[in-house]
C-alpha positions as MATLAB code, in Angstrom:
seq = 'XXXXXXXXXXXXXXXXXXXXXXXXXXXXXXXXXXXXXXXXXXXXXXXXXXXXXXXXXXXXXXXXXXXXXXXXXXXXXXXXXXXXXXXXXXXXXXXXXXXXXXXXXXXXXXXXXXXXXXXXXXXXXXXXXXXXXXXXXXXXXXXXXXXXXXXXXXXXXXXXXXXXXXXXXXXXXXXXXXXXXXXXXXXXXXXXXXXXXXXXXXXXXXXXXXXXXXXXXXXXXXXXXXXXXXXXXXXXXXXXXXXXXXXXXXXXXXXXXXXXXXXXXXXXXXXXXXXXXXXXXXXXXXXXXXXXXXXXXXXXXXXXXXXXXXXXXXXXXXXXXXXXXXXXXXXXXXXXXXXXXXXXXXXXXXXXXXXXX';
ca = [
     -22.493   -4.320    5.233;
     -20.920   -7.108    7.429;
     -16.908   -6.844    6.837;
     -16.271  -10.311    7.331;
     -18.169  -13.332    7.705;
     -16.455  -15.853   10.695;
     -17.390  -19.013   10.885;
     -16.583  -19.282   14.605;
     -17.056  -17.289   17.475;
     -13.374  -17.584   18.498;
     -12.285  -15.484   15.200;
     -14.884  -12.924   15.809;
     -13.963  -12.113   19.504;
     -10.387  -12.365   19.251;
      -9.782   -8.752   17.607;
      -9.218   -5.697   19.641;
     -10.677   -2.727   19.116;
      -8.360    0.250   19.078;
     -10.023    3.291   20.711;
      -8.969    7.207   21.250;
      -9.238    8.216   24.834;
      -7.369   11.395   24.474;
      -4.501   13.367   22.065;
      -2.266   10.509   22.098;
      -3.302    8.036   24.519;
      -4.795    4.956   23.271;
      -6.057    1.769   24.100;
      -6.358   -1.755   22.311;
      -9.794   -2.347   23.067;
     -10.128   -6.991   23.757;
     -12.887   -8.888   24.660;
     -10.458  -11.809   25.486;
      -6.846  -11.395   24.295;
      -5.723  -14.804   24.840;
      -7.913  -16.253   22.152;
      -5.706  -14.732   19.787;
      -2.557  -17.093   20.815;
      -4.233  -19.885   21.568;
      -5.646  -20.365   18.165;
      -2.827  -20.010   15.991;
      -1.059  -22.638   19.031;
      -3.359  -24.943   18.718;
      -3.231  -24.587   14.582;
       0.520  -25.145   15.006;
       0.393  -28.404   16.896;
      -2.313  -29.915   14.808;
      -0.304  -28.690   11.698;
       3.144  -29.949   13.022;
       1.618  -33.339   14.085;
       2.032  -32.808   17.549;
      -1.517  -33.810   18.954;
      -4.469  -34.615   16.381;
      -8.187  -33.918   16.703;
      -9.473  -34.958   19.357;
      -6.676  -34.961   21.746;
      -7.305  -33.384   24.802;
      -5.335  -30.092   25.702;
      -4.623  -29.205   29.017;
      -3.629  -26.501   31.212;
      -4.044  -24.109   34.528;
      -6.026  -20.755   34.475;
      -7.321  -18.315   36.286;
      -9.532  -17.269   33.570;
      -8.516  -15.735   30.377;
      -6.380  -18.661   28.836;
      -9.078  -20.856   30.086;
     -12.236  -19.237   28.239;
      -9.389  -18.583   25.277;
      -8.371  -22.708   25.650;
     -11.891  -23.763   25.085;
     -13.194  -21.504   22.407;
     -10.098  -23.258   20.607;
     -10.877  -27.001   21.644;
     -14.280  -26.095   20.281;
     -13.683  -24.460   16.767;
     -10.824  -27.144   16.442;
     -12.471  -30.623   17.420;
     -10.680  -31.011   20.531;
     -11.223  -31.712   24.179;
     -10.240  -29.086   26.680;
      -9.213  -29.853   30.605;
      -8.562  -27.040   32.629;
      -6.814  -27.045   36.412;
      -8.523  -23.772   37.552;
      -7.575  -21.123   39.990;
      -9.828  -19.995   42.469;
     -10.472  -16.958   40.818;
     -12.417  -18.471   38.117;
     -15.926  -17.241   38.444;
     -18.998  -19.085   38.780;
     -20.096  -17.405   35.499;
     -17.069  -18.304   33.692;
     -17.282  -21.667   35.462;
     -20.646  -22.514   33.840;
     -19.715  -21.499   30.313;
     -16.502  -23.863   30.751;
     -18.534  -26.695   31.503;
     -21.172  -25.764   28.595;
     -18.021  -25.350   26.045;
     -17.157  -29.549   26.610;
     -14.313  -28.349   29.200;
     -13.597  -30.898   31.939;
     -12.625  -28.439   34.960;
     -10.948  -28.907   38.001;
     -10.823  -25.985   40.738;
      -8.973  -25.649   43.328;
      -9.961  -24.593   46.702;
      -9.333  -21.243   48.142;
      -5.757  -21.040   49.723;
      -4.113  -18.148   51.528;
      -1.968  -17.011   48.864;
      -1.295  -16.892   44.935;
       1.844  -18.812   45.512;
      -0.292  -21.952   47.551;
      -2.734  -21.596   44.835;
      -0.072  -21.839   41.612;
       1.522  -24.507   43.746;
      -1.533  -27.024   44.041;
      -2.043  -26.374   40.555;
       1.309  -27.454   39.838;
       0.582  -30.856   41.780;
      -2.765  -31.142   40.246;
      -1.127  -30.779   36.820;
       2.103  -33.442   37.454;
      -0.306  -36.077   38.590;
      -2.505  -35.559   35.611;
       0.859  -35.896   33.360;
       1.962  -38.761   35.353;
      -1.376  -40.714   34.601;
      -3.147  -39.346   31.205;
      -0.136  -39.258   29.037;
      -2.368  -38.781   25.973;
      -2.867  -35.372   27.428;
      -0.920  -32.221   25.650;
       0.402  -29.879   28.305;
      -0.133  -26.232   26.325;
       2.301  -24.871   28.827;
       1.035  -21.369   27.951;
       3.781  -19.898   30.052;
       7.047  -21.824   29.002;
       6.434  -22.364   25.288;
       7.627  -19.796   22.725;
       4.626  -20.916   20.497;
       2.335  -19.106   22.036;
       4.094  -16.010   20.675;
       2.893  -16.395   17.478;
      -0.419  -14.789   17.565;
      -0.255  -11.256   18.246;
       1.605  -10.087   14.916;
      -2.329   -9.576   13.521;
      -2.289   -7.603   16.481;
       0.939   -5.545   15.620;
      -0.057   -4.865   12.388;
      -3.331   -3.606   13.010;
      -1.440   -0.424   15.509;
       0.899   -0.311   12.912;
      -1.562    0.513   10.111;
      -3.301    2.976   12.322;
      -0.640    4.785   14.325;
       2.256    4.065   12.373;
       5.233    2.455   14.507;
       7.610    6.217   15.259;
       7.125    7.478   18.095;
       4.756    4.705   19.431;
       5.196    3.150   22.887;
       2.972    0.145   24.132;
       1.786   -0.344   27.667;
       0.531   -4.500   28.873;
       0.741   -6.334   31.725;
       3.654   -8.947   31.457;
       2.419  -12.110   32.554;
       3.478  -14.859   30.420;
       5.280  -11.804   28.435;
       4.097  -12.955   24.816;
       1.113  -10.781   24.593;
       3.175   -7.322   24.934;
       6.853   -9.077   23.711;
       5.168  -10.700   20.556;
       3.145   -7.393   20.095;
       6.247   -5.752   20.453;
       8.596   -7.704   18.642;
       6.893   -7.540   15.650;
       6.471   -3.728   15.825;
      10.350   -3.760   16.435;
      10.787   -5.730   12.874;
       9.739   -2.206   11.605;
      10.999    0.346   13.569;
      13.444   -0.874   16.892;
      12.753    2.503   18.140;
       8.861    1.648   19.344;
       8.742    1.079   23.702;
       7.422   -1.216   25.560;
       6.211   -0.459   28.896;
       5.063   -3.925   31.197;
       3.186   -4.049   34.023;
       3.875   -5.976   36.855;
       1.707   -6.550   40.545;
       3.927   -6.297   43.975;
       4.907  -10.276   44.915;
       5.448  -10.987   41.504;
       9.051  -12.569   41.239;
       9.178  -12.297   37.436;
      10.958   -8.504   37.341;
      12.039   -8.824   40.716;
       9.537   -7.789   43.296;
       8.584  -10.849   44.748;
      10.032   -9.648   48.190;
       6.822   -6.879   48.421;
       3.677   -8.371   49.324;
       0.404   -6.225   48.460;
      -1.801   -6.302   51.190;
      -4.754   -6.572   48.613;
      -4.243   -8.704   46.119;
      -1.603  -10.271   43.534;
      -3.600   -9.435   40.250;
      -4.424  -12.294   38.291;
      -2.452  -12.997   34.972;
       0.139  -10.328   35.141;
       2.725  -11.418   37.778;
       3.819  -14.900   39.260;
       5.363  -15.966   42.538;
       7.062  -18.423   40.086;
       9.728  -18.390   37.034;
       7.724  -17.933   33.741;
       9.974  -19.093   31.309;
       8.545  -17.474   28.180;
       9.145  -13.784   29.326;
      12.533  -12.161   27.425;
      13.106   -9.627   29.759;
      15.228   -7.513   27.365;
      12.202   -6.904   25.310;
      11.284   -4.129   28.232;
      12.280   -0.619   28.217;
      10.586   -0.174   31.430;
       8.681   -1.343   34.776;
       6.015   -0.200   36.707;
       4.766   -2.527   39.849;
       0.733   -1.368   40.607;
      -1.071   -2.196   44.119;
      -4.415   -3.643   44.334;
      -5.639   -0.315   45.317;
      -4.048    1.946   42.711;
      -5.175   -0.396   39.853;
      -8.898   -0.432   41.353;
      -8.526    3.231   41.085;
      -7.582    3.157   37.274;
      -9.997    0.754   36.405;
     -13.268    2.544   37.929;
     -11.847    5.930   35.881;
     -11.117    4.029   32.594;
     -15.099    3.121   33.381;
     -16.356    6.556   34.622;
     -13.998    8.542   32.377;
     -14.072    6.884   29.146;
     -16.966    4.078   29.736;
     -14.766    1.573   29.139;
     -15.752   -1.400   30.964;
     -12.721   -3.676   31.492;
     -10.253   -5.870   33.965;
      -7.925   -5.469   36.715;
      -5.082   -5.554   34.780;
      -6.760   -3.122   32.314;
      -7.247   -0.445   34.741;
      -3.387   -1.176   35.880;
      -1.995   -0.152   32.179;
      -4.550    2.784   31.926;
      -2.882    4.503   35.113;
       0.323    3.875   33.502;
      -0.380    4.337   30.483;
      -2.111    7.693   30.847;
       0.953    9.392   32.721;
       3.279    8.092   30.348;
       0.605   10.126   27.809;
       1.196   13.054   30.144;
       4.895   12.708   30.501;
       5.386   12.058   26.648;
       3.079   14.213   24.680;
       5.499   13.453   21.451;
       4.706    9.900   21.654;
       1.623    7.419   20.872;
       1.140    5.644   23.860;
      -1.237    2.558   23.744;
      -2.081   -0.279   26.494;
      -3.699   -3.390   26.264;
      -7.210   -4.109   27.917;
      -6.925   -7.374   28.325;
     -10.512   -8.665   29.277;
     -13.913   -7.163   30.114;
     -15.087   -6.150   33.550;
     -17.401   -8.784   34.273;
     -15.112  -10.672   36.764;
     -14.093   -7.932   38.424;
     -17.767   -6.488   39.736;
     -17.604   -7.533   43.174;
     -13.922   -7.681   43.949;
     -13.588   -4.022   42.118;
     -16.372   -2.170   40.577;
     -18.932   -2.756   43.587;
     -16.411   -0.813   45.943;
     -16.531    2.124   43.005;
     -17.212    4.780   45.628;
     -14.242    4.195   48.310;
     -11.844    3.672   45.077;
      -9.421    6.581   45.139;
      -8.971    9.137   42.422;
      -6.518    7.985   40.067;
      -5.664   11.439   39.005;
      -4.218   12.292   42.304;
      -1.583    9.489   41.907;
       1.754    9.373   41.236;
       4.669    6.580   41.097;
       8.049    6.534   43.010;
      10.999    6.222   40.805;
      12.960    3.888   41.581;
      17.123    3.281   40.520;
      17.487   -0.253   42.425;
      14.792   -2.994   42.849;
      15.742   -2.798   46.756;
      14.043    0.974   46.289;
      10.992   -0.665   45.267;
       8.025    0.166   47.220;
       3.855   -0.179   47.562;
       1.736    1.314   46.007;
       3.193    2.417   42.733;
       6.716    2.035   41.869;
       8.294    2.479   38.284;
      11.962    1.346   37.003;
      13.988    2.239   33.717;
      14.632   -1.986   32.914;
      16.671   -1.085   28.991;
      16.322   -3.966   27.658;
      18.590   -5.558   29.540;
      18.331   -9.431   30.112;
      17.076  -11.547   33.583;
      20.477  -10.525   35.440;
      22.005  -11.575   38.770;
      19.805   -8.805   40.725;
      16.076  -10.357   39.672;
      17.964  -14.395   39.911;
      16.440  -16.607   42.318;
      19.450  -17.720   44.666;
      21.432  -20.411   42.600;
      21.757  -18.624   39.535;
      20.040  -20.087   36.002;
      20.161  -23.534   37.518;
      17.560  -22.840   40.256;
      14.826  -22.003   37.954;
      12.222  -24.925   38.046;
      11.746  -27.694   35.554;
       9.391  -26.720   33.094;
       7.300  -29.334   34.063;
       7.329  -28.022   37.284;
       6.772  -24.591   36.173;
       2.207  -24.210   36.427;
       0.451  -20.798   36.673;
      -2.395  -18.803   36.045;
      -4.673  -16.640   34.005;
];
């Protein structure tokens, strides 16, 4: 017997699936996770009176939030442009285009921070001359923090909330803050763990590059203004190579097929499990693996064995240091030592402010 009927795709793929890999290490199982945010966003503004069916929504991607940005256009009557990086995959690409998105890519550049900052240009001039376009701004506005209590609840019910720490890449920081925030309305005492690539200014490591990659959707080499910092009780930066590592084992170990980013929180996630046996520790697999099969999975046999790794503790974000580095943050707030130089007033405009995922 069918638990629920949907009638849309969207609301069928957006919940997780919460999975035992071992004693007390688990994992929140998404197909997409973004879908969950964008919907009840895009049900805000259309409740609030902000943009009306048929409006067209707009933002930049380099996949997730672009798939997630459609699937709500479509189940909500509206039309969906999306400035996309040049990680978006040809199959993605095609299912865009199918969905009734209108999708500009931008061409391959030298680094994530040329990338995020053509996107930026691509997005002012499309401001400047479409201004019956609605900016979702998926990385400077609080609304998009507003889906993942479903999520919350859901651990909640299963796991209870003492005890319980949660692992996630930070990105835009309301997938793991508004999971976590809600989980802190009953019990303050539940950790959050975030996830972070080297280069990514948002927790202060922009100053390392990783020779491999800067892994799509959890870091930025620019201010995201949605992240509250003092949500974190801790930090751990992941290389390219390290999180390859994690996400072939999640695969061979536990046949879990999923992202980058997934295989990221499973390394950290699993020595937290070690270091912690007293504690539920779950982490958030954000997408599937299909993006990743050349770029990760194809290079399965030279990928090192995650078991055999170990981060470097670090007391000072000058000790930071490739490939796997790990920081007690407490909660505190985005202080003088992770500023960019000028203090609060440096930080961008908002609508200057474009990036990923």
């Amino acid at each position: 017997m069918f638990e629920h009927i949907h009638d849309h795709i969207a609301d069928a793929v957006k919940s997780p699936s919460l999975i035992q890999l071992s004693g007390n290490l688990y994992v929140a199982r998404f197909e997409t996770m973004k879908v969950y945010s964008t919907l009840v966003a895009v049900e805000q503004l259309l409740h609030r009176g902000i943009v009306r069916q048929g409006d067209t929504l707009l933002d930049s991607s380099s996949g997730i939030y672009a798939y997630a940005l459609a699937l709500a256009c479509h189940k909500f009557g509206m039309k969906c442009h999306i400035v996309a990086s040049r990680t978006v995959d040809r199959t993605l690409m095609i299912q865009l285009q199918i969905l009734g998105a209108t999708v500009q890519q931008v061409p391959p550049q030298a680094t994530l921070k040329l990338d995020q900052s053509l996107r930026v240009e691509l997005i002012q001039n499309l401001l400047r001359s479409r201004p019956d376009i609605h900016w979702m701004q998926q990385y400077h506005d609080d609304i998009h923090y507003l889906g993942y209590e479903p999520v919350a609840e859901m651990i909640a019910h299963a796991l209870g909330t003492s005890r319980l720490s949660i692992v996630g890449g930070v990105g835009s920081g309301c997938s793991t803050g508004g999971i976590a925030e809600s989980l802190r309305k009953l019990d303050d005492t539940v950790e959050l763990i975030g996830v972070q690539p080297f280069g990514s200014l948002t927790f202060g490591c922009a100053h390392i590059d990783d020779p491999g990659i800067i892994i799509a959707g959890i870091g930025s080499s620019i201010p995201f203004r949605n992240v509250r910092h003092a949500l974190y009780d801790s930090i751990h930066w992941v290389s390219f190579d390290y999180g390859q590592a994690g996400t072939v084992d999640l695969l061979r170990e536990h046949a879990i097929f999923a992202g980058l980013s997934s295989g990221c929180c499973y390394l950290v996630a699993r020595r937290e499990a070690e270091r912690q046996p007293g504690r539920n520790i779950v982490f958030m697999a954000a997408d599937t693996g299909h993006r990743y099969v050349d770029g990760v999975f194809s290079h399965h046999a030279e990928a090192l064995d995650s078991r055999a790794l170990l981060p470097l503790q670090a007391h000072e974000l000058s000790e930071l240091a490739l490939p796997w580095s790990c920081m007690a943050w407490n909660r505190r707030p985005y202080g003088s030592d992770v500023m960019p130089a000028g203090g609060p007033q440096a930080m961008p405009n908002v609508r200057e402010a474009v990036s990923e995922m």
